[in-house]
N, C-alpha and C positions, 0 to 999 in steps of 0.2 A: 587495473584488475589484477588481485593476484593468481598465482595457477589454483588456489583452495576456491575462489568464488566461480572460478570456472562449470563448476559442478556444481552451480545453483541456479534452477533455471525459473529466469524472468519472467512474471507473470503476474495474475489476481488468483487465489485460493481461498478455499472455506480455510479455516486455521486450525491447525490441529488441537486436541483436547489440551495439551503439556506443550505450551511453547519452548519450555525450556533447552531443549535440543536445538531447538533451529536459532533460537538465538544465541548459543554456546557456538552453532556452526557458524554464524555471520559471528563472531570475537574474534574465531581462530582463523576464516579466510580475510578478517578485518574489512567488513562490510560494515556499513553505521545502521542502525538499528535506532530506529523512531516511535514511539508511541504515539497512538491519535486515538485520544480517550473519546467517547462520541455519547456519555451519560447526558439526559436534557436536550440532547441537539434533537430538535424538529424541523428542521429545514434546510433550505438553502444557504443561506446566510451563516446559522450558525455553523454548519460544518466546514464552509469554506474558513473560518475563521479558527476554526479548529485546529485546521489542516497548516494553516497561516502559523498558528502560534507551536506546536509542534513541531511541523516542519521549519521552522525557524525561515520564513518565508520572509526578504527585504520589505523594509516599510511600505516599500512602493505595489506592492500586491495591491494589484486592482480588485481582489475580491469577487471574482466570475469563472466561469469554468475555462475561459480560455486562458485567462492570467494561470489557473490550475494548470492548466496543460501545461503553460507555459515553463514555469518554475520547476514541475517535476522533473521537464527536460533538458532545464538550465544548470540545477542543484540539487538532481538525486541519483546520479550513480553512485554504483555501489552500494544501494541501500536495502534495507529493508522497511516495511511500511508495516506496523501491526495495527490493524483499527478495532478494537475493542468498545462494548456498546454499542452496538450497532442498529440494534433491535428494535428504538423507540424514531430512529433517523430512517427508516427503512419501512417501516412502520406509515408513519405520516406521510411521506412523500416517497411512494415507492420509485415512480421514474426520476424523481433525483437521483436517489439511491443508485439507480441502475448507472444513471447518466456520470458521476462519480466514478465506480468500477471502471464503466468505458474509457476514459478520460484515463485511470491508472493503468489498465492494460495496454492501450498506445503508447503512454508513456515504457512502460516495461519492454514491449517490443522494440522501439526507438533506442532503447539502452542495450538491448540484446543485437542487434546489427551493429552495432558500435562495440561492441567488446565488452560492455558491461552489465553488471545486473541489478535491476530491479523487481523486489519482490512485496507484493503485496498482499496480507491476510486480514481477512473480517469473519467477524464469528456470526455472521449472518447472511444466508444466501439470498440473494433478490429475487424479487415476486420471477415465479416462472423462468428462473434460469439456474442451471444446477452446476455451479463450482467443484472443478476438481480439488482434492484434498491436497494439501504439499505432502509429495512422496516425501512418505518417512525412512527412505532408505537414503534421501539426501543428506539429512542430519547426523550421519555416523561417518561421515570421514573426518 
């Protein structure tokens, strides 16, 4: 971790309107920054496979939430996680959806007691649950 990702705090977030700051703030504290495009995904399946091919997940992904657990905590410090399209994923299977988030925000905490950070944003909040925004005051140092 360097002292610049120090000041990015681990978690799930609705995403802000202009990523472009916070991904400018993960180059300069050199956090890795992932895309998980989520156009089409209606399920389970596909989003784990999503998440798979993105996150550049070993062949051996078992493809289930707990191999998900698993991997985020094996090979994503330091990251960021941008999930984009979210809306049609979120949509169809709301408690996936939810169960997904969960799954990222252990992960994030498990990286934040370790010294690291993970951060993840969807531009879709889950049925009945109201995501904090990622402080926009984070992205200016």
């Amino acid at each position: 971790m360097t002292s610049r990702s120090k000041n990015l705090p681990s978690g799930v977030y609705q995403a802000p309107a202009d990523l472009k700051p916070l991904r400018d703030t993960a180059e300069l504290a050199k956090v890795a920054w992932f895309d998980v495009n989520l156009a089409g995904v209606d399920g389970k399946r596909a989003f784990l496979a999503a998440c798979a091919k993105s996150l550049r997940f070993p062949r051996s992904f078992g493809g289930n939430w707990d191999a998900l657990a698993d991997c985020l905590k094996d090979l994503c410090a330091d990251s960021v996680i941008s999930c984009r399209n979210c809306g049609g994923f979120a949509e169809a299977v709301p408690d996936d959806y939810a169960t997904a988030l969960e799954i990222f925000q252990d992960a994030a905490s498990y990286w934040k007691e370790r010294g690291s950070v993970l951060i993840a944003v969807v531009d879709v909040e889950p049925q009945g649950v109201r995501l904090a925004r990622f402080p926009a005051s984070r992205t200016g140092i």
